[in-house]
N, C-alpha and C positions, 0 to 999 in steps of 0.2 A: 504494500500500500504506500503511494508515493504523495505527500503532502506536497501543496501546490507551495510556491518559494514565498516569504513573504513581501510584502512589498514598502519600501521605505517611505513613511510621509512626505508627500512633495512641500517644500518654501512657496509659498508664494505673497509675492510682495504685493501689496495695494497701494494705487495712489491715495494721496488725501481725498478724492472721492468719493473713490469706491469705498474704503475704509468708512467715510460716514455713512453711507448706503447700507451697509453691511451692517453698521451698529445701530442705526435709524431701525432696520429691518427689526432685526433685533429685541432693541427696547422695546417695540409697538407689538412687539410677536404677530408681524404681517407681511408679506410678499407682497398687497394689493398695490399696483400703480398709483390708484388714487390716492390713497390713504399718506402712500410713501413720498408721492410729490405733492400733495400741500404741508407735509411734515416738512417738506427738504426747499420746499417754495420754489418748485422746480416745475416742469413738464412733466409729464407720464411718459412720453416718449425717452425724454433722459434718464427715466429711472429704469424703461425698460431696454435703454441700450446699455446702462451700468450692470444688469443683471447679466446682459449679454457676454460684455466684457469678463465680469466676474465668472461666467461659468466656461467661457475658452478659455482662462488664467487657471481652474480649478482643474480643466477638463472634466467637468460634470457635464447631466444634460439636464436638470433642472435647478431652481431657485432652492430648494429646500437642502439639494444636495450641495451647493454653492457654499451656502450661508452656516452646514455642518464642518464643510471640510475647513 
């Protein structure tokens, strides 16, 4: 029985952005666009390109999985 190798936690740096996005998300325990760009006094669209960013940085494929790793 061959256990699969494990895999070492990836670094990934934030900008000052993302980083607020991420702890924005956070505090409010929400993923919602809305919610997250009148928190952030932003667009929705920007929060939902900063998730974008954050999960090709994370190499996830969702927000939930973004905002664990």
């Amino acid at each position: 029985m061959s256990a699969e190798p494990a895999v070492a936690p990836r670094t990934v740096f934030l900008t000052p952005a993302l980083r607020i996005l991420v702890e924005t998300a956070l505090a409010l325990r929400t993923t919602n666009n809305r919610r997250l760009a009148e928190a952030l006094v932003c667009s929705e669209e920007t929060v939902k390109s900063g998730f974008r960013r954050l999960s090709g940085l994370c190499g996830t494929h969702s927000r939930a999985e973004a905002l664990l790793h």
